[in-house]
N, C-alpha and C positions, 0 to 999 in steps of 0.2 A: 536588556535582553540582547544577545546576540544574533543578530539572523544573516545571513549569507545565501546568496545564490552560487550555484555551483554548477555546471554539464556534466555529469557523470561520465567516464570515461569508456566504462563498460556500454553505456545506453544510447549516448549524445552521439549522434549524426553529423556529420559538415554542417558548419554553419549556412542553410540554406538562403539563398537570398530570392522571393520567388515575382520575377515580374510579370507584370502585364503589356502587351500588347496587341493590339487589334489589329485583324489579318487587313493587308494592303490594299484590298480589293475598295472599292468607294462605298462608301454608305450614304444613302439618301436619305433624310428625315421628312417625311410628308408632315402636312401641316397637322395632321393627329397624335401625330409622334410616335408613329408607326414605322420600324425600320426597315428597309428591304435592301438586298445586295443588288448595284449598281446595275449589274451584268445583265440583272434579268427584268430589271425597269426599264419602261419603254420610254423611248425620248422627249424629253420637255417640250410642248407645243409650246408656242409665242404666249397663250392666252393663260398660261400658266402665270400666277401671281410671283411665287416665289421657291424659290427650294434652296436648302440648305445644304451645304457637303462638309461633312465631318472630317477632320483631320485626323490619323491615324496619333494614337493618346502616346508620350514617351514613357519608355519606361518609370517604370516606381518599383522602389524600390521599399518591400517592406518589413519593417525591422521587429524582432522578435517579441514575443510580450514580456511584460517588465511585469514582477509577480510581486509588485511594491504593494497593490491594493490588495493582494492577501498579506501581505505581510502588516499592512498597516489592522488587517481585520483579527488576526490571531493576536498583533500587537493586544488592541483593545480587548478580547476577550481574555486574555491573560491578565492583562491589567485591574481590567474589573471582577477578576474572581479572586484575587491575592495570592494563589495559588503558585509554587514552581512549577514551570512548564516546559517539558520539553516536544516539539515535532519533527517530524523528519518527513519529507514527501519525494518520493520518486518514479517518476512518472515512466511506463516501460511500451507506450506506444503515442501514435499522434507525431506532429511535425516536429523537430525539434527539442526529443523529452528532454526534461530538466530534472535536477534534482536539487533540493530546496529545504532549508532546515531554520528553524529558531531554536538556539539552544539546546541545538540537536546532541552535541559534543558532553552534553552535559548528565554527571550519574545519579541515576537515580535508584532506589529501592527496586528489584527487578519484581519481587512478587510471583505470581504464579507464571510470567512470561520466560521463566526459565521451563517450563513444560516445552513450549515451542523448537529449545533448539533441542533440547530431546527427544522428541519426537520427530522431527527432520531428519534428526541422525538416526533415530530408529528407522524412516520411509527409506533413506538412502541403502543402509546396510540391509534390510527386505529388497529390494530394487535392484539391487548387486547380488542378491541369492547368498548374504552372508547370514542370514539369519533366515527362519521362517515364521510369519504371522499367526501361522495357529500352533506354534512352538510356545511352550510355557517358560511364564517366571514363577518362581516360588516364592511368596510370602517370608520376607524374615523380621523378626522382634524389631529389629533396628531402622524398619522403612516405616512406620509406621506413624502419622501424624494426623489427627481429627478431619473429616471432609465429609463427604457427599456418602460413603461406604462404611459399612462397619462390618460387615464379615470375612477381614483377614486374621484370620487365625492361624496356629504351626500347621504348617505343613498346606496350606490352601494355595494351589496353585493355579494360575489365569492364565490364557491367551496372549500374546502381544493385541493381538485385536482390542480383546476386549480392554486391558491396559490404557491402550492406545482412548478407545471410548469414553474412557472413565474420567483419563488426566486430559483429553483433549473438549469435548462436549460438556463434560461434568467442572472439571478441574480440580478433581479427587486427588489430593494428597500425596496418600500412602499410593495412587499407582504412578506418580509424577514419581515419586520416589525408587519406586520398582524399575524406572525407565530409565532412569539415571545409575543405575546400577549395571542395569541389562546392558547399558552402552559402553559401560566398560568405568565409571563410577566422575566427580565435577571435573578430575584433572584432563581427562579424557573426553569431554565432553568440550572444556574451555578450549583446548588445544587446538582441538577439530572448529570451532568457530573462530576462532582466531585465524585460522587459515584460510576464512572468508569474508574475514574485514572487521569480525567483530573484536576489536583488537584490545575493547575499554570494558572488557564485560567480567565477570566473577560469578559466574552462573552458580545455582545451588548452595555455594559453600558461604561466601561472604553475599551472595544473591544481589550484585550489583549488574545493573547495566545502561546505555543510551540509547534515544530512541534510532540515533545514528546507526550504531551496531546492532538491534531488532531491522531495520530497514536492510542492512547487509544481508541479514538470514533470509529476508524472502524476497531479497531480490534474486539471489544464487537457487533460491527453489521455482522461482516463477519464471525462469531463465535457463530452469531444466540443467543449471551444473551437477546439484545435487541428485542423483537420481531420476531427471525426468518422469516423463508421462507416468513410469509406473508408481515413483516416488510419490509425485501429485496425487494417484490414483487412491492411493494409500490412505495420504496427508490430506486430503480436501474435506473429505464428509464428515469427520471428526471437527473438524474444524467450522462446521457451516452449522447455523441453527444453532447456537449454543444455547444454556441456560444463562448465561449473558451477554442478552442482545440492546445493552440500554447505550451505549457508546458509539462506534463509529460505524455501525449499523442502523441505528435512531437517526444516524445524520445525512443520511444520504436516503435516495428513492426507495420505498419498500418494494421495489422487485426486481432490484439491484442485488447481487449473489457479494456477500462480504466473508472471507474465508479471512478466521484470526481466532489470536489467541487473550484473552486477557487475562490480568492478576489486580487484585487489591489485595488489601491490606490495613487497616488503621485509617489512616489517611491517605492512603496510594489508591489510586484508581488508574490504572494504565489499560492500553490496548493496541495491539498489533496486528494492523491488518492488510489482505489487500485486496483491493475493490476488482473484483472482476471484470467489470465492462463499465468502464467510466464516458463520462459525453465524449474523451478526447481517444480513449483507451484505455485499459486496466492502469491501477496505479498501486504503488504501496503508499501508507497513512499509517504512522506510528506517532499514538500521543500518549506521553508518560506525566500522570502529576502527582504532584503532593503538597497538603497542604488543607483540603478539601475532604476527602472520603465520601464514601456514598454516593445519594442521588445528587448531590451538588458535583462531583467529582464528575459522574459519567452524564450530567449535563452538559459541562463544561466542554468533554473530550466530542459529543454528540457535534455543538454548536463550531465547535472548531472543524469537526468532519463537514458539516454545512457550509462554511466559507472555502474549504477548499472544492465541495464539490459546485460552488459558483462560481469558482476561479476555473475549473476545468471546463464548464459549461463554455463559457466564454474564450476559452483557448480557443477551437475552430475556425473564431472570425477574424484572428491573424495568420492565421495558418497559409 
């Protein structure tokens, strides 16, 4: 397995070095171990036993967290499922964010996580007043693939909303398919993600991607390049609450807001997502596998959300 630590360019801060020093003033420790400033204790009688005067502490100097014990923990839980794995983590608040991957570079079956950047690019172009939301698609013979909906028939035409609800919440098919059309159809779509890093992906057509290039797409949305607040505005409630919540939802607090998208497939269970309000600040968590399927699959991807959200817990107390 490959894993790497990286500072994201876009995200990562100066390398902060944060010390401590105690203000010069004297401190007295009573024999309770009770501190009080110098200035405003009254002077040592003779009959005083003893008193102590603290030395002003030298700097420390301290150095950032080493993200080896998540890395040794996603090690073990990839290991023990047999499963290819790929993560990507990018952290977009808190001291220092980091960004962080195993085998993040790595392609996988993309599954229904091509909805995602579809759907982006749909919130973008509504966002920009290039399109409108309760503007229709029309059903054609050729979108058409088994899912969650079966009343597309000639000539049935939808919302981008409701579209939007269907392939986002649902992760219906034929409107994923609708979306990718409406945007202008995969070459158009790839082009457009590419130009925000997703550079390894084959959306739709060959339907590849990494969890790498998934973490590019919503760090450029949760970063407001793509369309901002209104884009968000758009993209968030389709994406909250799914009909599948057994993944990187399952792995962290249930009242924790986890806005994503997932895909399986056969043996593919992936998920994209990113945590709202993490212990350290929002984060992105993209886990793609295969090899597994099912509820072994979105175990897997759960318990890996788990170690990261222990690792985040614990970011604060080097901070």
């Amino acid at each position: 397995m490959v894993v790497r630590q990286r500072i994201s360019a876009k995200l990562a801060l100066p390398a902060i070095v944060i010390i401590g020093v105690l203000a010069f003033a004297a401190v007295d420790v009573e024999a309770n171990g009770r501190a009080v400033n110098a200035s405003n204790a009254s002077t040592p009688s003779t009959n005083v036993a003893s008193s102590t005067r603290v030395s002003p502490i030298a700097p420390i100097a301290v150095a950032p967290p080493d993200p080896s014990v998540l890395a040794a923990a996603v090690q073990l839980a990839i290991t023990s499922s047999g499963a290819a794995v790929g993560v990507s983590l990018v952290e977009l608040g808190g001291t220092d964010p980091l960004t962080w991957s195993a085998n993040g570079g790595e392609v996988f079956t993309a599954a229904s996580t091509y909805k995602l950047a579809a759907l982006m690019l749909e919130a973008e172009n509504i966002a920009a007043g290039r399109t409108d939301p309760n503007g229709v698609v029309c059903f054609q013979p050729d979108d058409y693939e088994a899912g969650w909906f079966d009343d597309y028939t000639d000539g049935a035409c939808f919302t981008r909303n409701e579209l939007a609800l269907r392939a986002g919440t649902y992760s219906d098919n034929t409107a994923g398919h609708m979306l990718v059309r409406d945007v202008g159809g995969a070459d158009a779509l790839n082009a457009w993600a590419a130009s925000l890093g997703a550079t390894n992906s084959a959306f739709f057509v060959d339907n590849t991607t990494t969890a790498d290039d998934l973490a590019a797409l919503w760090l450029a949305e949760a970063d407001g390049t793509i369309g901002g607040a209104a884009a968000q505005a758009w993209l968030y409630p389709v994406l909250t609450g799914t009909r599948t919540e057994s993944g990187v939802p399952t792995g962290v607090p249930s009242d924790v807001v986890v806005v994503h998208k997932t895909g399986t497939i056969d043996l593919v269970d992936n998920d994209a997502a990113l945590v709202t309000s993490g212990p350290d600040g929002p984060f992105v968590l993209v886990v793609m596998t295969d090899g597994l399927g099912g509820a072994a699959g979105w175990q897997l991807i759960a318990s890996i959300a788990a170690d990261v959200w222990q690792f985040e817990t614990e970011r604060p107390l080097y901070a």
